[in-house]
N, C-alpha and C positions, 0 to 999 in steps of 0.2 A: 636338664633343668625344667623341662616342661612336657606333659604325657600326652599321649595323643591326640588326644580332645584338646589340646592348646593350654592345658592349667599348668598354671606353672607350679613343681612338685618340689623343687630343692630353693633353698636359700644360697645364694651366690656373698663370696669375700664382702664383695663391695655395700650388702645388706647390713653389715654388723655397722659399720661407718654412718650409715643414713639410718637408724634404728640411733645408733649415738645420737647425731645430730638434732634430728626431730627429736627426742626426749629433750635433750641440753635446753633448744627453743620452747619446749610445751613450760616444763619447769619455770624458764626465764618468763614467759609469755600470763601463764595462767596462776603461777605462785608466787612470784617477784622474787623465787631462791636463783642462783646462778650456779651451774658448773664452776669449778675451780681449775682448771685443765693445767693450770702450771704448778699446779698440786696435788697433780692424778697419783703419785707416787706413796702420796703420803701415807702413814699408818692411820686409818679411821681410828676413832675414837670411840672407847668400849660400849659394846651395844647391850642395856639393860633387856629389852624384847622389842623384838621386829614382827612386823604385819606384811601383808603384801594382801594384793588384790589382781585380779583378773577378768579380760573377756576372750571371748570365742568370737570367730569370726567366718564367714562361709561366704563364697561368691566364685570369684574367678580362682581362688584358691580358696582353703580354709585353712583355721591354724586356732592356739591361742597365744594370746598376747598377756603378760604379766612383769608384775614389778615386784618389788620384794628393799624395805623401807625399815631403818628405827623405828619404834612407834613414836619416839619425842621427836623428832624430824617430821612424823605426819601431822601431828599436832599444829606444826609450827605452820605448815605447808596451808592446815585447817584453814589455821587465822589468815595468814595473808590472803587465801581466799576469800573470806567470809569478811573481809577487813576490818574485823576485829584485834585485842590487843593477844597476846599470844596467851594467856594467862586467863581468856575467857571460855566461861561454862560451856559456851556456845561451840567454842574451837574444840576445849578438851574430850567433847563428848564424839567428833565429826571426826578424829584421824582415818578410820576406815573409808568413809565415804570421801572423805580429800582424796586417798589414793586409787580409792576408784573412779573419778571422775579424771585425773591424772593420766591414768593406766588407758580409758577410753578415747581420750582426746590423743594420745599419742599414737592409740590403734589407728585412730579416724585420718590420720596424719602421715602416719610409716607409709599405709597398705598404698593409697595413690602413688605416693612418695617410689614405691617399687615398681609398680603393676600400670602405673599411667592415669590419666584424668579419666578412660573411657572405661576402667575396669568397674566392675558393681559389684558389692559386699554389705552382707548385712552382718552388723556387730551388736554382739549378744547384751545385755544389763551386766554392770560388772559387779563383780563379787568377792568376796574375801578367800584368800589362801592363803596356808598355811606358809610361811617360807622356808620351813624345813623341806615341804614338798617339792617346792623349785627348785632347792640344791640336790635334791635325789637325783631330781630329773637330770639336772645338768653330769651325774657322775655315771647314768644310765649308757650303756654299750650303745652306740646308734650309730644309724648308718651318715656319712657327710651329708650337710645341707638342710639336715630336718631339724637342724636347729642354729638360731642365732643366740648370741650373749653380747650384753655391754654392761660396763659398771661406769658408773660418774660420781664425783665427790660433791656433793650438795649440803650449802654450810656445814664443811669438816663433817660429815657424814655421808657415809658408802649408801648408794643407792644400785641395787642391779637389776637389769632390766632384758627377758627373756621371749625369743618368739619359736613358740615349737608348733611346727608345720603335723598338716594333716598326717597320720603313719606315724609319726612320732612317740612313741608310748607314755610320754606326759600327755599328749594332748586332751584338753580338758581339766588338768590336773584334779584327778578324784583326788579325795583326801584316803 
């Protein structure tokens, strides 16, 4: 799990669970949406087009950190951020930058959450990704550990949320 120099290289089980968690809170915390966990089963509801956003991250480890969203779910996400009505210009123009502001607070949040209070990491400005490119990634031959997955259902929408560790051949996810 960790190379000679002390970094730690692989992602352990118990990461995908705390990678859950911290999102579930950021979501609840920063967009006022909640997980629906006794609903985690359920068939999502068809997605017209999805966005996703990302950051990069480097310190005690590196990696990227990405979400991958409906785009009417980021919209909505927009508003209650911006505590506007959902329906406003203001929201409908901001879904990207909702989920990147989203995607970074959960990085700023996971990485301690794994690595400890004393770990130091600088996280990159987040950015827009494709989310076709996130699912490549996730169907990519690799080796255990270089990557994490969670999905959560956020009002009756699929959200999936992905961390691929440095060596990973997402990492960065080019387009």
């Amino acid at each position: 799990m960790f190379s000679e120099s002390g970094k730690m290289t692989k992602l352990k089980p118990t990461h995908q669970r705390i990678l859950s968690e911290t999102a579930a809170r950021i979501f609840e915390d920063a967009a006022f949406a909640f997980a629906d966990e006794s609903r985690a089963e359920i068939e999502p509801q068809g997605i017209l087009s999805e966005i996703g956003a990302a950051v990069d991250f480097a310190g005690d480890f590196a990696g990227t950190l990405a979400l991958t969203a409906p785009e009417e779910l980021a919209t909505v996400l927009a508003a209650n951020m911006l505590g506007v009505e959902e329906g406003d210009p203001e929201a409908t123009e901001k879904p990207a930058d909702a989920l990147g502001e989203i995607v970074n607070m959960i990085c700023g949040n996971f990485l301690p959450a794994v690595a400890g209070d004393r770990a130091e990491f600088r996280i990159g400005a987040p950015r827009s990704v494709k989310a076709s490119v996130c699912r490549r990634a996730v169907s990519a031959q690799v080796e255990v550990g270089s990557m994490a997955m969670c999905s959560l259902i956020i009002e009756d929408r699929l959200v999936d949320i992905f961390v691929f560790m440095d060596g990973h051949p997402a990492r960065g996810l080019a387009e």
